[in-house]
C-alpha positions in Angstrom: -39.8 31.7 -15.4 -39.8 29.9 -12.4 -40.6 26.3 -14.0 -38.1 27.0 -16.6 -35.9 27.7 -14.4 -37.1 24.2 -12.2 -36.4 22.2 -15.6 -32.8 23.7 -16.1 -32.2 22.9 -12.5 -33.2 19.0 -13.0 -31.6 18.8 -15.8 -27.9 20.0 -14.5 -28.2 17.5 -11.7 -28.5 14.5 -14.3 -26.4 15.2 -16.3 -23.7 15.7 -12.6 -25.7 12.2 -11.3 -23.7 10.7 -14.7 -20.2 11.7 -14.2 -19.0 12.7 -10.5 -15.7 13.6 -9.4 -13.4 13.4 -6.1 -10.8 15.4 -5.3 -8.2 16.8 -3.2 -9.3 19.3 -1.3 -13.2 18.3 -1.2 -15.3 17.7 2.0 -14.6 13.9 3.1 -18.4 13.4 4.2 -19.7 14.4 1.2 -17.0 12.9 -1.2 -17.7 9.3 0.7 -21.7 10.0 0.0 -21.0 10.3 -3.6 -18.4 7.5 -4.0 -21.9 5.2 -2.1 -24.4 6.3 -4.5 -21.8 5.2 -7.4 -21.5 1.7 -6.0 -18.8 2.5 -3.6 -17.6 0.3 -0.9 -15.8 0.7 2.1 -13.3 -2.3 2.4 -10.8 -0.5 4.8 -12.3 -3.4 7.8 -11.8 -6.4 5.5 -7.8 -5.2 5.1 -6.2 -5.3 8.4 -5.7 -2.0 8.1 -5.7 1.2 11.2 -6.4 4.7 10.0 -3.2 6.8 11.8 -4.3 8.8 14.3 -4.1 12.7 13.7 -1.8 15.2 15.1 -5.3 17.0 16.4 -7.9 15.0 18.2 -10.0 13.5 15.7 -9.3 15.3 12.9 -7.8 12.7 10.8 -10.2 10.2 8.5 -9.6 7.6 5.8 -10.1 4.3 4.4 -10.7 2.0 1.2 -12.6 1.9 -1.4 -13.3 -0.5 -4.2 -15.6 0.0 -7.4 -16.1 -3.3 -8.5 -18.1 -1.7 -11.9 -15.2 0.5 -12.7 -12.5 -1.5 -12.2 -11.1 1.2 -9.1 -10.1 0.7 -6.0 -8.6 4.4 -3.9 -7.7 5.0 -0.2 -8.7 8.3 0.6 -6.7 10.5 3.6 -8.5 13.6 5.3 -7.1 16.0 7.8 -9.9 18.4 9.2 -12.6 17.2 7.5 -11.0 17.9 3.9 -9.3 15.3 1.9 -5.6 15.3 1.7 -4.3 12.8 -0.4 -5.6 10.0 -3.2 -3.9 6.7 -3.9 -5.5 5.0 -6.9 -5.2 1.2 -7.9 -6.9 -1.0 -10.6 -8.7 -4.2 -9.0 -6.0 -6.8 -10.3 -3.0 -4.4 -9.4 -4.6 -4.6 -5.6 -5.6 -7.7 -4.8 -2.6 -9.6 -6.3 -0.2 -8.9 -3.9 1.2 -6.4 -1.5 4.5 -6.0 -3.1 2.5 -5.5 -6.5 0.0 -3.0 -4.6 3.4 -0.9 -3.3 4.4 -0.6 -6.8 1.4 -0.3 -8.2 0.2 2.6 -6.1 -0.7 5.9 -7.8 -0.7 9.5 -6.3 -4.0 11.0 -7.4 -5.3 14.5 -7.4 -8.9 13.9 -8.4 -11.2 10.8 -9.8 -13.8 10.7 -12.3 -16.2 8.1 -12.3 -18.9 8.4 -15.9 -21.6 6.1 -14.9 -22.9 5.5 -18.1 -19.6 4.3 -19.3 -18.5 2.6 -16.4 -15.3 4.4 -16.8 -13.3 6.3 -14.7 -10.6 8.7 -15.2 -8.0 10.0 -12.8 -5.2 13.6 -12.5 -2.2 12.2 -11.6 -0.2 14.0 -8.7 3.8 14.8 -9.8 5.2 12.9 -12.0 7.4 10.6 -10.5 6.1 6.6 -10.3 5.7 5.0 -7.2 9.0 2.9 -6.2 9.7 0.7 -3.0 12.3 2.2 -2.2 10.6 5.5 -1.9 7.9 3.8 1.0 10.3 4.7 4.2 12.1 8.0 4.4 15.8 7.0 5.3 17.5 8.9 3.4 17.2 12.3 4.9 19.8 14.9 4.6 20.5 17.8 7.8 21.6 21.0 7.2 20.9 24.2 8.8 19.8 27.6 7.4 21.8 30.7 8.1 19.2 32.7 9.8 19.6 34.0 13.3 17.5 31.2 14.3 19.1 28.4 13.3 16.5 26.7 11.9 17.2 22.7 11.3 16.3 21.6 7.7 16.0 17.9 7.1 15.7 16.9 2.8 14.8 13.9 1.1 17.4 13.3 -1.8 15.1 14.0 -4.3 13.3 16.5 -2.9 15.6 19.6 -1.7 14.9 22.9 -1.0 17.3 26.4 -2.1 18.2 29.0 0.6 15.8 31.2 -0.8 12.9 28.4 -1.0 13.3 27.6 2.8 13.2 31.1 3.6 9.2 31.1 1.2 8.4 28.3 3.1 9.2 29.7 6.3 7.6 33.4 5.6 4.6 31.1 4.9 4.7 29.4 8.3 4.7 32.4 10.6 1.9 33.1 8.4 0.1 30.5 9.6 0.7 30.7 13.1 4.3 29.1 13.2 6.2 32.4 14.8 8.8 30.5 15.9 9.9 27.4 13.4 13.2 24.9 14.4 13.0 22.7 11.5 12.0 22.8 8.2 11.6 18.8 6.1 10.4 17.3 3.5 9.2 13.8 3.3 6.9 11.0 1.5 3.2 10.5 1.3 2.7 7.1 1.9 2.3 4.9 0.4 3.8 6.3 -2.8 6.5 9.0 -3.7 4.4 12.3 -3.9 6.6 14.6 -1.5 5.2 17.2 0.8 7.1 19.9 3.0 6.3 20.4 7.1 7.7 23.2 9.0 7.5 22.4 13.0 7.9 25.0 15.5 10.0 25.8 18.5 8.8 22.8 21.6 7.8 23.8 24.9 9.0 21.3 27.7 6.6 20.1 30.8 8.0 17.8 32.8 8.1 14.4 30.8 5.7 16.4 28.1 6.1 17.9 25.0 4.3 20.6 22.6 4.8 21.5 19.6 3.4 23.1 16.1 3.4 21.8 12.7 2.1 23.2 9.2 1.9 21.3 6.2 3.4 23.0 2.9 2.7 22.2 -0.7 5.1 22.8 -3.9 2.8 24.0 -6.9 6.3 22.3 -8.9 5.5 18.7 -6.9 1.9 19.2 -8.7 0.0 20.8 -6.0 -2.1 23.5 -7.6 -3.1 26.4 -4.9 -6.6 24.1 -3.4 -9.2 27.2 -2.4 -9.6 30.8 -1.2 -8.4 29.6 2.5 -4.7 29.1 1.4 -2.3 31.5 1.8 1.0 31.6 -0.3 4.6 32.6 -0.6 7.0 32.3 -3.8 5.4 29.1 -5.3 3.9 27.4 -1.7 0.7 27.4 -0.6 -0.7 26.3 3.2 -4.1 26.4 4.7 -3.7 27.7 8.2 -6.6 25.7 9.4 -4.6 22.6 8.8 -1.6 23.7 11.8 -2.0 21.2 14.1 -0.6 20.9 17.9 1.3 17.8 18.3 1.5 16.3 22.1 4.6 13.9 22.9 5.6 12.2 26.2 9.2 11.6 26.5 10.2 8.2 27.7 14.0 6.3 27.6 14.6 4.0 25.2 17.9 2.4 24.8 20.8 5.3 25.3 18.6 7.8 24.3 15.1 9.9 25.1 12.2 9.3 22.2 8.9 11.3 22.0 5.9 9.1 21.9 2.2 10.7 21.1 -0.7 9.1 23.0 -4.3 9.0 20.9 -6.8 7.9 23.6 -4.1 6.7 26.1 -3.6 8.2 30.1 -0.2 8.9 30.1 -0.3 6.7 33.2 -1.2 3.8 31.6 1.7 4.9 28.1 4.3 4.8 31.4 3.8 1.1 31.8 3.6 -0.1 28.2 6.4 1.6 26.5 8.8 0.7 29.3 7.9 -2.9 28.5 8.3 -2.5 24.7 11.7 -0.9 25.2 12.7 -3.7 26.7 10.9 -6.0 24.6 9.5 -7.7 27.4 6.5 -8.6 24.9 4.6 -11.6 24.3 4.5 -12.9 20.9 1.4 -14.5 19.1 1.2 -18.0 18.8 3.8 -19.8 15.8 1.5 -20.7 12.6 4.6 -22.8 12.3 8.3 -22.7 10.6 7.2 -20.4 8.1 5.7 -18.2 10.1 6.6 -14.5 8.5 4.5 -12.5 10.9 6.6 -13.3 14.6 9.6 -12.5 11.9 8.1 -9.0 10.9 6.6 -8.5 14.5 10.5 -8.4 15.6 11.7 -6.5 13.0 9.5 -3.6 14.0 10.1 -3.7 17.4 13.4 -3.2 16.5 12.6 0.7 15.3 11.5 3.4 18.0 8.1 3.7 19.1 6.3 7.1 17.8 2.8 6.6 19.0 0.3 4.9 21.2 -3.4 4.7 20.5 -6.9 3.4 21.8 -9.5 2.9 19.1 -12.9 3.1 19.6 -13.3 -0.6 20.1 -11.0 -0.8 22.9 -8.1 -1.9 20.5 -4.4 -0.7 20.8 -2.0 0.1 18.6 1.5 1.1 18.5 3.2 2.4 15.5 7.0 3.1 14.8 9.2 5.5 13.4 9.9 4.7 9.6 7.3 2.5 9.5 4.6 1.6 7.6 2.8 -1.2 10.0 0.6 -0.7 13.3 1.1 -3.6 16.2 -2.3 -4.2 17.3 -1.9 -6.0 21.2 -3.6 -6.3 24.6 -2.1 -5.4 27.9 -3.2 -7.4 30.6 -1.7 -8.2 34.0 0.7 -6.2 33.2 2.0 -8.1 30.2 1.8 -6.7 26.4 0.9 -9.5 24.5 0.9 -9.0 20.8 -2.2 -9.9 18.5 -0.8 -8.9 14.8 0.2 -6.4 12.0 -1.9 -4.0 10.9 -1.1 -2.1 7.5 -1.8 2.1 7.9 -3.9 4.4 6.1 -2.8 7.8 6.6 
């Protein structure tokens, strides 16, 4: 009995070593082991790219990866240790272009990759295509709910809530730890035009700092199917409570007005003499690759937007990144002088 039962055993794992699957939801570890043993490789280092730092310490993963036998290339995004979100591209689509890559980018709930056939199959997420002009949320729409808490709502045009959704979507925040919610939005996975909903409590004020809650909400109707046991639900949204994260600011002034800035790896000390400088743009540029140089023109364009967040990566390297933007600036500070290096594209 017990070598029968051996041979069934061996024989169920080979036929699961011939067709493996990712999905949302799964253990990032584990889904990045499989994607190696199917020829999987991590590009994300080759692409300029910075994976956004989490709301929670270290609790944020992702990166690229490209099949070169399947004709696949996916970024993968992880909060807690689970995966998040799939973006799926064919190997032409990515490495033409970026503006081809934006467009070509597809939200993906799971992967299939048959070794025997070399083929892979993929569940696509909604069912709306990707579009450019989908990339930066700018388009948001305020309103406020008619509870006794006055609870800010802030919509996407094409992804707006009822009365009676917000108040699901808030019965399912308090469920997850969210007593007190002050604003209720929706916005866009990037990169792509999947849409997701975030409740964010009540702040609590400290001097220059900031604190405050956030829970990420799916819509079963936006193609989120409930993901495990560990969700919990109201009407048709689901949350995993595990995923509410605590969300740090430091408030500094920046033109007429006071912005929120989180530090990843940064002493606030040392966020209190770089942001200063980037408000005023007393920055120093890279040097000119010449009169066509289109990366000084993009470096001023961003510093143009607000600063959201300052970070130290594990080599050393820092990064600032922007409100309704999709770029990092990677720079030094030295001597008291930010000096800019380059643009680095996000994975989130």
């Amino acid at each position: 009995m017990r070598v029968t039962f051996l041979i069934l055993l061996l024989m169920q794992l080979s036929a699961l070593a011939d067709e493996v699957r990712v999905a949302v939801g799964m253990n990032y570890d584990q889904s990045v082991q499989v994607m190696k043993a199917q020829g999987g490789e991590d590009i994300t280092s080759g692409l300029d790219v910075m994976v956004l730092p989490s709301l929670d310490k270290g609790a944020r993963q992702g990166g690229y990866w490209r099949f070169r036998d399947f004709d696949a290339i996916v970024s993968l995004s992880a909060v807690n240790g689970k995966i998040e979100g799939i973006t799926f591209w064919s190997n032409t689509d990515f490495d033409e272009n970026k503006l081809r890559r934006a467009k070509t980018a597809r939200d993906i709930s799971a992967l299939t990759l048959n070794a025997k056939t070399k083929k892979v199959s993929v569940e696509v997420v909604g069912k709306s295509p990707a579009r450019e002009k989908d990339r930066v949320a700018t388009n948001a729409i305020q309103t406020t709910v008619g509870d006794s808490r006055k609870v800010k709502t802030i919509f996407e045009d094409d992804a707006k809530l009822t009365e009676q959704e917000v108040k699901d979507v808030l019965l399912l925040a308090r469920q997850c730890g969210i007593d007190q919610p002050a604003e209720v939005r929706t916005f866009h996975f990037l990169p792509g035009s999947d849409h997701g909903i975030e409740v964010k409590s009540i702040a609590e004020t400290n001097g220059l700092d900031v604190a405050f809650d956030t829970i990420r909400i799916r819509d079963i109707d936006w193609g989120f199917s409930e993901s495990n046991k560990t969700s919990m639900r109201a009407g048709k949204f689901w949350a995993v409570p595990a995923a509410k994260d605590t969300t740090h600011l430091r408030l500094y002034d920046f033109g007429k007005e006071k912005i929120g800035v989180q530090l990843f790896g940064i002493t606030p000390e040392l966020a209190d003499k770089i942001i200063p400088l980037i408000a005023a743009k007393k920055v120093r540029y890279p040097e000119s690759k010449g009169p066509y140089d289109h990366d000084s023109d993009r470096l001023k364009k961003i510093l143009d937007s607000k600063p959201r967040g300052l970070s130290r990566e594990r080599d050393g390297k820092l990064g600032l990144y922007f409100e309704n933007q999709l770029n990092i600036l990677q720079f030094r500070f030295e001597k008291g002088e930010v000096i800019l290096e380059k643009v680095l594209f996000v994975v989130i």
